[in-house]
VMD Tcl script that draws the C-alpha trace (Angstrom):
set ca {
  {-1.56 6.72 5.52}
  {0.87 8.28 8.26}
  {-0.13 7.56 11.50}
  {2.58 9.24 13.69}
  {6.03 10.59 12.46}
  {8.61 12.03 14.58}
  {12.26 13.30 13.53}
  {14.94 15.34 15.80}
  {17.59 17.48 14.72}
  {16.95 18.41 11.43}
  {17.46 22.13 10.35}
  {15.45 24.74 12.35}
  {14.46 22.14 14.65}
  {16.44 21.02 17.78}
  {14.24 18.83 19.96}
  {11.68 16.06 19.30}
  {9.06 16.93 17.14}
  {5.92 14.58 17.38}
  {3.13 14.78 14.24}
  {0.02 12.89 14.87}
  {-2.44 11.87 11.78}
  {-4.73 9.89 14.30}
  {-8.55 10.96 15.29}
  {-9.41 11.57 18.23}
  {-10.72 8.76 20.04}
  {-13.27 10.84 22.23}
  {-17.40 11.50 20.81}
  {-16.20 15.04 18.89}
  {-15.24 13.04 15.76}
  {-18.45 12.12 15.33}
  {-19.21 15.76 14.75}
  {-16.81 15.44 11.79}
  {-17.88 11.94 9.94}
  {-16.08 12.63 6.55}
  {-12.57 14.15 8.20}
  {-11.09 10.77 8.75}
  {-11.31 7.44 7.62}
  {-11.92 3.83 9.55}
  {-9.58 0.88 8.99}
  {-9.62 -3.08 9.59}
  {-6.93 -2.17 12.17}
  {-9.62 -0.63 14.58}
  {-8.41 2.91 14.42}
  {-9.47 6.31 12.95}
  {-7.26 7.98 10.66}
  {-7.28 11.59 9.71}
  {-7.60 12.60 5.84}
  {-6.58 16.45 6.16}
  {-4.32 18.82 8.37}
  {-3.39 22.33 8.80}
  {-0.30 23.44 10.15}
  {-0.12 27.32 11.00}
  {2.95 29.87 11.70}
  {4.71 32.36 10.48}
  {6.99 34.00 7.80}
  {10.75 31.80 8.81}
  {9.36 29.76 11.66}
  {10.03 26.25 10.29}
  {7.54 25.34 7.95}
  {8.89 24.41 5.08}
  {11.87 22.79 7.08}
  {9.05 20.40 8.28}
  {7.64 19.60 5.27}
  {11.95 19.08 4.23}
  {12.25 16.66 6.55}
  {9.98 13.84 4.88}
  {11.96 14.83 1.82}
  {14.99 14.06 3.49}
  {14.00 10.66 5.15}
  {12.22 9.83 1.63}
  {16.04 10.29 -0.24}
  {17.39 7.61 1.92}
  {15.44 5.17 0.31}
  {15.75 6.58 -3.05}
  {19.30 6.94 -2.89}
  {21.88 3.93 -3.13}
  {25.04 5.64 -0.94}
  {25.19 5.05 3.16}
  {22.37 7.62 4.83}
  {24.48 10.25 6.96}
  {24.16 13.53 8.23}
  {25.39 16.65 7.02}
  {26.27 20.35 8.06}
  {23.55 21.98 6.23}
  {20.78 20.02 7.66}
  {21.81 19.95 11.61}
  {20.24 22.03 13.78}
  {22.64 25.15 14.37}
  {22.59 24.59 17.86}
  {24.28 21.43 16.74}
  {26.26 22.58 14.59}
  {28.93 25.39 16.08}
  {32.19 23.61 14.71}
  {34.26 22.58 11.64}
  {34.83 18.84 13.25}
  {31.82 17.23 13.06}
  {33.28 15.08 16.18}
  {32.37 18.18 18.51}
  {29.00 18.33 17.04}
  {25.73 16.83 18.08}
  {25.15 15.31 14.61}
  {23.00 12.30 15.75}
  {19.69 13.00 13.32}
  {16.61 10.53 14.21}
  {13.34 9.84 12.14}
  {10.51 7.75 13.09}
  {7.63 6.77 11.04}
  {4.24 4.66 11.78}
  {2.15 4.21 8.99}
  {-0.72 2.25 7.87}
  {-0.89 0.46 4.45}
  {-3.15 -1.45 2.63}
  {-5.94 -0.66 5.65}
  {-4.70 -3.85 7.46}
  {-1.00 -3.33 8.43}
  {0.63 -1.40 10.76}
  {4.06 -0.42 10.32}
  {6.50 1.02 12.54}
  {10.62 2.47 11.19}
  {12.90 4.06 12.99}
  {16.17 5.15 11.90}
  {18.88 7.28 13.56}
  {22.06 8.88 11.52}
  {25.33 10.73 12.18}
  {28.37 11.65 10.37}
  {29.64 8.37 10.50}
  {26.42 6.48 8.85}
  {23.73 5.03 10.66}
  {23.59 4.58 13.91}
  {20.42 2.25 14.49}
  {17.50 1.21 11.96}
  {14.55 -0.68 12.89}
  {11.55 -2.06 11.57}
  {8.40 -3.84 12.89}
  {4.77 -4.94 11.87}
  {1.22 -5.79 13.18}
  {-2.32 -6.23 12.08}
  {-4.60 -4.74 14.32}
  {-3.85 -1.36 17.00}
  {-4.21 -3.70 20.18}
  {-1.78 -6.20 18.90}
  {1.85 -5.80 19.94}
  {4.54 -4.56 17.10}
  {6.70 -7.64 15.70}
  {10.09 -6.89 14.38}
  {11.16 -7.37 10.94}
  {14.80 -6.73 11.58}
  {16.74 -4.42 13.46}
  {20.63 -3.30 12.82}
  {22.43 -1.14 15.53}
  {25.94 -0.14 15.29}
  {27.78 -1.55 18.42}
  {31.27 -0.71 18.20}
  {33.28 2.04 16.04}
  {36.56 3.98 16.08}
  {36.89 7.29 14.74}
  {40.71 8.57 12.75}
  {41.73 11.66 12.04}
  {44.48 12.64 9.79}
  {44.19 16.57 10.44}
  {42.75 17.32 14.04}
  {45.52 19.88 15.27}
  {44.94 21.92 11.89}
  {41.25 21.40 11.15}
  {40.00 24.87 10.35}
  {37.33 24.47 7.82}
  {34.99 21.09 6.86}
  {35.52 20.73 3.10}
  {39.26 19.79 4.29}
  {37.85 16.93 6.93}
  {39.83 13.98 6.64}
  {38.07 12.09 9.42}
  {37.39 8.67 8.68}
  {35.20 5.71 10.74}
  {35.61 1.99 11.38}
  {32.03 0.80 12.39}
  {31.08 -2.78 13.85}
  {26.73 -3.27 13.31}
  {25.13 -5.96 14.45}
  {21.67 -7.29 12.30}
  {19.00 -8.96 13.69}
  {16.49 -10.37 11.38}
  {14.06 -12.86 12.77}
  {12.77 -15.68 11.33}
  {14.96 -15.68 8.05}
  {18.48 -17.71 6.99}
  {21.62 -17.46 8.98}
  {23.06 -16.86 5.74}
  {21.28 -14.09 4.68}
  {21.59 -12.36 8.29}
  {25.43 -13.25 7.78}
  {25.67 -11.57 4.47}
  {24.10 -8.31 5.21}
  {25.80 -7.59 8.61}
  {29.21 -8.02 5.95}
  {27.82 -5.59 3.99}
  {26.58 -3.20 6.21}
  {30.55 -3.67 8.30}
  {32.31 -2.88 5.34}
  {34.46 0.25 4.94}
  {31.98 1.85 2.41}
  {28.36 0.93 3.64}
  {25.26 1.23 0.82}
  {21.91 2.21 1.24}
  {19.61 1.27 4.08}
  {19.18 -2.40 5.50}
  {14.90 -2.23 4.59}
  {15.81 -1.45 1.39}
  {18.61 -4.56 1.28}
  {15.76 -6.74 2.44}
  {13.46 -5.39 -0.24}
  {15.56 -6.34 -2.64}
  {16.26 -9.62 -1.20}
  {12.33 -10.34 -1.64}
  {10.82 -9.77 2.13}
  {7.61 -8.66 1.65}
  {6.92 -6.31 4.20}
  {9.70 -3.81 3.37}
  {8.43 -3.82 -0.35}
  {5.91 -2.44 0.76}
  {6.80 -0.55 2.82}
  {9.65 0.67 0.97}
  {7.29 1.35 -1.97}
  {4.96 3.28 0.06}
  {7.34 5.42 1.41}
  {8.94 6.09 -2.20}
  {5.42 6.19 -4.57}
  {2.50 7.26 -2.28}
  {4.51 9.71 0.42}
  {4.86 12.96 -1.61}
  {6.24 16.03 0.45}
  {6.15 18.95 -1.58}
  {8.43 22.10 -1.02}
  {9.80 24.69 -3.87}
  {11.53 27.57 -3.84}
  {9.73 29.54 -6.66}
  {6.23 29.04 -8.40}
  {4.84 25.81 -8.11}
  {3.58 25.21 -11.54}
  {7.37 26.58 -12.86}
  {8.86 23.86 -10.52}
  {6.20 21.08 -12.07}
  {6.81 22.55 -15.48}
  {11.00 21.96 -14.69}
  {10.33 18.29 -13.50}
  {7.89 17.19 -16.53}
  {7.54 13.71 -15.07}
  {5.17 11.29 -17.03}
  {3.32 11.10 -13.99}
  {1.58 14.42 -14.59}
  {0.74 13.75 -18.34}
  {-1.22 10.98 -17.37}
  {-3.27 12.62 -14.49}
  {-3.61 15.54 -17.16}
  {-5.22 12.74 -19.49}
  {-7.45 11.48 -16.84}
  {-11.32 12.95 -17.26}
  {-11.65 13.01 -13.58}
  {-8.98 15.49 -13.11}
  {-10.72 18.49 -14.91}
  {-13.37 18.36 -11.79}
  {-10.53 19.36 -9.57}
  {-9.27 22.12 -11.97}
  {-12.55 23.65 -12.51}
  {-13.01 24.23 -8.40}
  {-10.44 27.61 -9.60}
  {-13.10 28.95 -12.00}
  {-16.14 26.85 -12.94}
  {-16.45 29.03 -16.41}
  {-13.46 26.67 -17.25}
  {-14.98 23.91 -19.21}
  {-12.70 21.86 -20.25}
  {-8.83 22.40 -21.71}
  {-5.98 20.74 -24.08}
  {-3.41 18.80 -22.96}
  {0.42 20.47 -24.13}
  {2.30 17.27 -24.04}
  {5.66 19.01 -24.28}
  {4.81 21.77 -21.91}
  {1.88 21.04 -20.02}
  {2.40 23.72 -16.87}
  {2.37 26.80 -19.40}
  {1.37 25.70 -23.06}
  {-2.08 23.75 -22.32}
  {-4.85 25.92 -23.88}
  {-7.78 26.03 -21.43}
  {-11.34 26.63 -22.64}
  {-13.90 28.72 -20.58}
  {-17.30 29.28 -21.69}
  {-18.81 32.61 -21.22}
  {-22.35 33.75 -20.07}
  {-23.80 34.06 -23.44}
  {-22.61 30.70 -24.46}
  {-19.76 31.03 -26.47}
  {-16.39 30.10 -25.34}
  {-13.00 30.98 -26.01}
  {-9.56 29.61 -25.05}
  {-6.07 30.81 -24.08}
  {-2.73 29.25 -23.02}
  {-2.44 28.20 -19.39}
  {0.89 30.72 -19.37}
  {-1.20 33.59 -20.17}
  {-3.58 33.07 -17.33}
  {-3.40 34.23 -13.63}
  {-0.81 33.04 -11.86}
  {-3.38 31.35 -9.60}
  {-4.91 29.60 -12.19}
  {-1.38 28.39 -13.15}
  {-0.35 27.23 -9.95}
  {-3.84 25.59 -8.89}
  {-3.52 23.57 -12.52}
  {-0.31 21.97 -10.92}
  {-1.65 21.47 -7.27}
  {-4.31 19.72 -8.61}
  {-2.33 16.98 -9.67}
  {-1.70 16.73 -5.91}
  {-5.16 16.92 -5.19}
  {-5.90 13.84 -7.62}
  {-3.29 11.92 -5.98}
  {-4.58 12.25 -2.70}
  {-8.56 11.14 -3.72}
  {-7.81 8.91 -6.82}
  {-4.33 7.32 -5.85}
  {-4.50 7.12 -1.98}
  {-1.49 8.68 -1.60}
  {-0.36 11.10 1.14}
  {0.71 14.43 0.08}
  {2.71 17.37 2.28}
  {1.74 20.68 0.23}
  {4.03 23.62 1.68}
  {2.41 27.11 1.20}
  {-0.38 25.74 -1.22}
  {-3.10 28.46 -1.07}
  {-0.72 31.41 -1.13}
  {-1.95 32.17 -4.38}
  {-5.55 30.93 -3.71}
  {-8.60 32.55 -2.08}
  {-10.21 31.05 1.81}
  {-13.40 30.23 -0.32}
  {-11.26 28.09 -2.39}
  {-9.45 26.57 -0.07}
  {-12.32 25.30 2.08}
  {-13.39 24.27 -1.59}
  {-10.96 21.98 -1.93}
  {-10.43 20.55 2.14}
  {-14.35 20.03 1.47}
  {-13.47 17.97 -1.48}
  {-10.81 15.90 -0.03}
  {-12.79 15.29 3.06}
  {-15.97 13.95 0.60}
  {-14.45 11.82 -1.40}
  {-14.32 7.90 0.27}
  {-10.15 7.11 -0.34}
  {-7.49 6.46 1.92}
  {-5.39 9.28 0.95}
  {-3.64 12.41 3.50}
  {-3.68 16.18 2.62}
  {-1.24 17.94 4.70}
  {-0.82 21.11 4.25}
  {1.49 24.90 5.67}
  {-0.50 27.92 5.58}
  {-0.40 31.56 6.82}
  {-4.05 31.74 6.24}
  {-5.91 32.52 9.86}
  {-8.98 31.69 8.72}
  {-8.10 27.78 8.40}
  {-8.44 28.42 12.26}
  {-11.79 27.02 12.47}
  {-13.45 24.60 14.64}
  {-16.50 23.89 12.66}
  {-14.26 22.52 9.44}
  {-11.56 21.13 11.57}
  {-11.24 18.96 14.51}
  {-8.57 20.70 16.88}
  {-6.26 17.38 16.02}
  {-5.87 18.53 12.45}
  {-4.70 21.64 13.30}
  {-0.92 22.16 14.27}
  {1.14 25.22 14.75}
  {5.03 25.84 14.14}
  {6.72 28.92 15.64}
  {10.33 29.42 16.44}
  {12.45 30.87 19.16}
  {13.40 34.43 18.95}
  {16.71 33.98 20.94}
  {17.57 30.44 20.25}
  {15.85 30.31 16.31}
  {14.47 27.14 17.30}
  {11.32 25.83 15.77}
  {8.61 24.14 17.98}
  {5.81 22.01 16.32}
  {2.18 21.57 18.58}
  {-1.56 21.00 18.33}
  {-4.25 23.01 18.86}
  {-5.31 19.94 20.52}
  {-2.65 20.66 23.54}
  {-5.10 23.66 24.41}
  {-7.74 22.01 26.73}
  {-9.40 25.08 27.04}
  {-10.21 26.02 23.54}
  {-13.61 24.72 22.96}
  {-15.53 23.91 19.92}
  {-17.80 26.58 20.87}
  {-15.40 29.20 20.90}
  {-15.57 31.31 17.61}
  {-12.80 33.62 16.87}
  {-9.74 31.08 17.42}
  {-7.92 33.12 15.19}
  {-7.97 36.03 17.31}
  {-5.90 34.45 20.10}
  {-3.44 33.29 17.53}
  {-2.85 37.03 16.34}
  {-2.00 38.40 19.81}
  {0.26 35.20 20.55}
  {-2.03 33.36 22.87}
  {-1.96 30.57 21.10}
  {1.86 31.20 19.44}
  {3.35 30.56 16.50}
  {3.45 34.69 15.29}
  {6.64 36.83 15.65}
  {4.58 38.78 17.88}
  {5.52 36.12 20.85}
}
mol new
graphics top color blue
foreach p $ca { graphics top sphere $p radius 0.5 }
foreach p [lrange $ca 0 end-1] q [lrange $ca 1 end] { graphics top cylinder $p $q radius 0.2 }
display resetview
């Protein structure tokens, strides 16, 4: 489950960005006994979240940004940082010398409801510039550090610099000294991966070196942050994107009896529905039983687009309950109705598991004190002059109160931001 995660410098947004998953640690959480879950650590940890803005403020780019951090660890070359994903700001010429390209992420999580784990990693065009990585058991215990490697020394040629007019031509290359510092282990191993990670061409992150090597705390952390983190963003229909991917992952959920309770929250005449094991996002035939008694049955393509979509969110859905896993859903109930979205938060929130449901809405009426705790609520709106995107909580407004009932009325006149109306 993510604790805290911070990141800087990454697309729309410039500054720090700070995203808290913790529960309040005051008496209003008792109000709210099923919207967070208590682990051997001794904290509270928040199952669901709502972040609110508008059309272009930075939403998606949010959700991007886990997506980002996740590819370092999936990917084998040297983590760096690249035009398309700097802040603007950043980012106002061809050599990426005279550019603030310095990108940071930070990421606390807790795993396995006993460990605490704490990564931080900062990148530029060169490579990284600092990763490290610590570990504790319980919240009042001080972090302990698994390793840390921090680039101390580097020198910077350029083979073009008087006629550098355009970045595809860049022929700027860096010599980097890092030093590693991994407690506890073998001089030799230490030795060996500081020689890798000063070579010309580095490869892949040092966690994921150690993972490899057998350490068992970045297995699992590394696995967690490549199997149960799932930040979801498309660009067109979700259950056309699923349908595109076809992992093996989704046939099996499909299979699973316990997934057709999450389906049927989108229409509970749906009673049960076949399995297309070629094309499971469009040619499953779904069965719906009428008032009479009879049923009858028609492909999932030929159905409402919301039905379509839902059937792939769900898969999400099961994740988060059955799997423990912590799913980022961006723009999820754009197809779907309020009731059924509180339908499926109150699922989420009943169900005992140690999964996260994050997700980006325009919908106001998520804007509501008696469902959410102000903690789980977060807003992102952007700069009209500077197109700069700003992520806070509704928790940084001491003088909302739970008793006040039409939250969503200061939001639409700006009071509370994140409209173009600001």
């Amino acid at each position: 489950m993510i604790l805290n995660y911070k990141f800087k410098n990454f697309m729309s947004f410039k500054e720090n960005v700070e995203f808290s998953m913790m529960a309040p640690k005051t008496k209003v959480k008792n109000r709210f006994p099923n919207n967070y879950v208590t682990s051997d650590t001794g904290i509270d940890v928040l199952k669901t979240a709502v972040v609110i803005g508008e059309n272009a403020g930075g939403k998606s780019n949010f959700v991007r940004s886990l997506s980002y951090l996740q590819s370092f660890f999936v990917e084998t070359e040297t983590p760096k940082t690249y035009r398309n994903v700097i802040n603007t700001n950043n980012n106002q010429d061809f050599c990426p010398k005279k550019n603030n390209t310095l990108q940071s992420f930070e990421i606390e999580v807790l795993i396995k409801e006993n460990l605490l784990y704490l990564y931080h990693l900062e990148v530029d065009f060169m490579g990284i510039v600092k990763e490290t990585f610590y570990v504790k058991n319980k919240v009042k215990n001080k972090y302990k550090k698994i390793f840390s490697m921090e680039r101390s020394d580097y020198t910077i040629e350029c083979n073009n610099e008087n006629e550098c007019t355009n970045s595809n031509k860049c022929l700027t290359k860096a010599n980097t000294v890092y030093l590693l510092d991994v407690p506890g282990s073998e001089n030799e191993i230490e030795k060996s991966l500081e020689k890798a990670a000063n070579k010309e061409k580095l490869i892949g992150l040092t966690i994921t070196k150690l993972a490899m090597l057998g350490n068992e705390h970045t297995i699992t952390f590394t696995d967690w942050i490549k199997n149960y983190l799932c930040p979801e963003t498309n660009i067109i229909n979700y259950d056309i994107y699923k349908s595109m991917k076809n992992e093996d992952d989704d046939l099996r959920i499909l299979h699973d009896s316990r997934y057709l309770d999450i389906f049927r929250m989108v229409d509970h005449s749906i009673i049960s529905f076949k399995v297309d094991e070629e094309k499971p996002f469009s040619k499953t035939i779904i069965v719906r039983r009428k008032k009479d008694g009879s049923t009858f049955t028609r492909e999932l393509v030929q159905d409402s687009s919301g039905v379509r979509e839902y059937f792939a969110w769900a898969v999400q859905i099961f994740k988060v309950v059955y799997e423990n896993k912590t799913v980022f859903a961006d723009e999820m109930d754009r197809v779907l109705n309020p009731v059924l979205s509180d339908r499926v938060i109150s699922f989420i929130c009943g169900k005992n598991h140690s999964g996260q449901f994050v997700f980006t809405t325009h919908n106001v009426l998520h804007l509501d004190l008696k469902n959410y705790m102000k903690e789980q609520i977060y807003f992102i709106t952007k700069d009209i002059e500077t197109l700069e995107s700003e992520l806070y909580s509704l928790a940084d407004f001491p003088e909302i109160r739970y008793e006040t009932t039409k939250i969503y009325e200061f939001y639409m006149k700006g009071i509370l931001g994140g409209t173009a109306i600001e």
